[in-house]
LUMRO-927431 format. One record per atom (N, C-alpha, C, O): residue in one letter; x, y, z. Coordinates in steps of 0.2 Angstrom, whole numbers, padded with zeros to 4 digits, always signed. Example, Ala and Ser with C-alpha at 12.3 -4.5 7.8 and 13.67 -1.06 7.14 Angstrom:
! LUMRO-927431
a+0066-0028+0039;a+0062-0022+0039;a+0066-0016+0039;a+0071-0017+0042;s+0064-0011+0035;s+0068-0005+0036;s+0064+0000+0039;s+0067+0006+0040;
END
This chain:
! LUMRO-927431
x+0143-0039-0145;x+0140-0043-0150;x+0136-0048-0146;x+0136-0050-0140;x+0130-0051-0152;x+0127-0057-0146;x+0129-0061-0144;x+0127-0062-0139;x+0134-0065-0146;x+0138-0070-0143;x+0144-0070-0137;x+0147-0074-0134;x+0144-0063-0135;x+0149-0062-0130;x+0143-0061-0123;x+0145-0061-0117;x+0136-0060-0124;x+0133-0061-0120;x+0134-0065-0115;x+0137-0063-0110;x+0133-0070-0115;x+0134-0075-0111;x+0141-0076-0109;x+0141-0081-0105;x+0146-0073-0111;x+0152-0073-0105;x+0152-0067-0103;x+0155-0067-0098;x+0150-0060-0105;x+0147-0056-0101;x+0144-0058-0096;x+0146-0055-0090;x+0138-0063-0096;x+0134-0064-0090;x+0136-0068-0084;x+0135-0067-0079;x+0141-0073-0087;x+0144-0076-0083;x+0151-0073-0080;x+0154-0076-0075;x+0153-0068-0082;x+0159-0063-0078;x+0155-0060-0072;x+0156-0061-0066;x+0151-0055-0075;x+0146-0052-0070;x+0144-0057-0063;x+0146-0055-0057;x+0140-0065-0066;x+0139-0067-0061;x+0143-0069-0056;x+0141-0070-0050;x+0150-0072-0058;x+0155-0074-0055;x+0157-0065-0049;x+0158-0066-0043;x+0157-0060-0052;x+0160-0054-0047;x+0154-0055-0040;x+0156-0054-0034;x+0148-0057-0041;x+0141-0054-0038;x+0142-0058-0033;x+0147-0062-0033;x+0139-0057-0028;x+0138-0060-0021;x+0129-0057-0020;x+0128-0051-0018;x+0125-0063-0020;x+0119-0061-0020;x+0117-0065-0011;x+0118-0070-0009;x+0112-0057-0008;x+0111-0060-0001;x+0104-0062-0001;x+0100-0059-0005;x+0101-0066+0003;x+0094-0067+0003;x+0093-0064+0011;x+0097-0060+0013;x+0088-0064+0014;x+0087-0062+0019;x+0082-0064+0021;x+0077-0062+0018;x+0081-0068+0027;x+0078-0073+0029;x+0076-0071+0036;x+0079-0066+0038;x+0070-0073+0040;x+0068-0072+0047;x+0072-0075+0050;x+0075-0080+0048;x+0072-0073+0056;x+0076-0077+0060;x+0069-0082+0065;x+0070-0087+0068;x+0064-0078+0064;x+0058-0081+0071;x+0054-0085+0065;x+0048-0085+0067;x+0055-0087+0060;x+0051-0095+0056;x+0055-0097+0055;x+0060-0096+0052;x+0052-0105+0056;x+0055-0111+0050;x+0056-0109+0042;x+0051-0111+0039;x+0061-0107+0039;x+0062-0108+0032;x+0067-0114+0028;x+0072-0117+0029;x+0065-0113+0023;x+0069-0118+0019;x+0070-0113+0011;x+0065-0111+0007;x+0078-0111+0010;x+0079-0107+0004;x+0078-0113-0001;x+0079-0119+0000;x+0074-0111-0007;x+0073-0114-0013;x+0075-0110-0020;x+0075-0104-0020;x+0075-0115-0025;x+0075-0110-0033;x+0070-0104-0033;x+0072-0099-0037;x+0064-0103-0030;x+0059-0099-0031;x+0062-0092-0028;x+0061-0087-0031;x+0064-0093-0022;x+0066-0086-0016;x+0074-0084-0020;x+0077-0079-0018;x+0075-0088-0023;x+0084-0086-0026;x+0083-0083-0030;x+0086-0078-0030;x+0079-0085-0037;x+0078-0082-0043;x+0076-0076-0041;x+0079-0071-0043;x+0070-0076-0037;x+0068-0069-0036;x+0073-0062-0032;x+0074-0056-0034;x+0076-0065-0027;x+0082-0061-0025;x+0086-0060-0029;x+0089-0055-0028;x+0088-0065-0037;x+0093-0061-0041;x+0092-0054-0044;x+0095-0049-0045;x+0083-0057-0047;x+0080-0050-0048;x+0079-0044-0046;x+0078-0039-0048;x+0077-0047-0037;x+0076-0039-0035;x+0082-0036-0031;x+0082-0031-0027;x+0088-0040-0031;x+0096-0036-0028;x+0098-0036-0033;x+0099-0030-0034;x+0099-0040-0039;x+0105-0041-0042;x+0104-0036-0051;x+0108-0034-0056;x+0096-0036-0051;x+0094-0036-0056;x+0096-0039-0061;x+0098-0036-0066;x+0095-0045-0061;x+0097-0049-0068;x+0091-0054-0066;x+0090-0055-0060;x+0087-0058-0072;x+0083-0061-0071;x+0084-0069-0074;x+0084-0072-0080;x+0084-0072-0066;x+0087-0081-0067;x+0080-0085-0067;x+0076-0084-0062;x+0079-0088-0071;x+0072-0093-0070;x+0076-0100-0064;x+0082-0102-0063;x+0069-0102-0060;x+0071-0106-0056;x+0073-0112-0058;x+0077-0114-0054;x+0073-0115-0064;x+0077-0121-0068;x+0083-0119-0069;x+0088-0122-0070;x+0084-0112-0068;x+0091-0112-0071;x+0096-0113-0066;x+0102-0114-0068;x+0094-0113-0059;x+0099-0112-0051;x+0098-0123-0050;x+0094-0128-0050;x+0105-0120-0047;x+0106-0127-0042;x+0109-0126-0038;x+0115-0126-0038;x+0103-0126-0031;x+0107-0125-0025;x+0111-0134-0022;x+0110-0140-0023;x+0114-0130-0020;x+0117-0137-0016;x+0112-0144-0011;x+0106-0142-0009;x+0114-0150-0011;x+0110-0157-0012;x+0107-0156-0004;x+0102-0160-0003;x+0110-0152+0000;x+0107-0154+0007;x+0104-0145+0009;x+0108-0140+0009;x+0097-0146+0012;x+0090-0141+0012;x+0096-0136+0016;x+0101-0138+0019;x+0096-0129+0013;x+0097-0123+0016;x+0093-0120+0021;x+0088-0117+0020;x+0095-0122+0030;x+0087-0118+0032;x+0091-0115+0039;x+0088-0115+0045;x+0098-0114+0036;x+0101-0108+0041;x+0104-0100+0039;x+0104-0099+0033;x+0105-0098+0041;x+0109-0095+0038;x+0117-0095+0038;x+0120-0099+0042;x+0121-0093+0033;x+0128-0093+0032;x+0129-0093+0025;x+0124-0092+0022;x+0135-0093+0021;x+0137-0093+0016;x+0137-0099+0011;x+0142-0103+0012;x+0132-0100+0004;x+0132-0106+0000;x+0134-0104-0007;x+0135-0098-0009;x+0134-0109-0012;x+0135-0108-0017;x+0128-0107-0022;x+0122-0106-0020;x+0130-0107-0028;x+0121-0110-0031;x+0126-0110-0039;x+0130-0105-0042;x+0124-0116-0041;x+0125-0114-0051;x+0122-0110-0054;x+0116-0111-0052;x+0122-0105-0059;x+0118-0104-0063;x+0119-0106-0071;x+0124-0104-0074;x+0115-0109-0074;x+0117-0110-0079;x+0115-0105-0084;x+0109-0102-0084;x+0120-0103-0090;x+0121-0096-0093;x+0119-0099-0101;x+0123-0101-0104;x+0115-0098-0104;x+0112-0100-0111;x+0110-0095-0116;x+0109-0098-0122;
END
C-alpha cells in the first residue's frame, strides 16, 4: 500500500551501507551533492541533497560516517 512506503524505505535504508569512493591523491570534502548521487548510482534509490545530513564537522578522510536521510 502507499502508506507502507515509507517504512519500507526506511527499513531498506537502515539494512544499506552505502560506499562513496573518494581519491586518495586530491584534496576532497564529501558533501550532499556526492552522497545523493552515490545513493543513486550504488544503491539505486534516488535521495535529493536536502534530504541528507551529514555530520557537523567536514568529511575529508576516509572512514566510516553516518548521514540522516529524511523519509516523506
Amino acid at each position: 500500500t502507499p502508506s507502507s512506503l515509507p517504512l519500507q524505505t526506511i527499513k531498506f535504508l537502515k539494512s544499506c551501507r552505502l560506499e562513496v569512493g573518494m581519491k586518495n591523491n586530491v584534496k576532497w570534502e564529501l558533501n550532499n551533492e556526492i552522497v545523493a548521487r552515490h545513493f543513486l548510482k550504488n544503491l539505486r534509490v534516488f535521495v535529493p541533497p536536502h534530504a541528507l545530513k551529514l555530520p557537523e564537522e567536514p568529511i575529508t578522510r576516509w572512514g566510516e560516517y553516518w548521514c540522516d536521510v529524511t523519509v516523506s
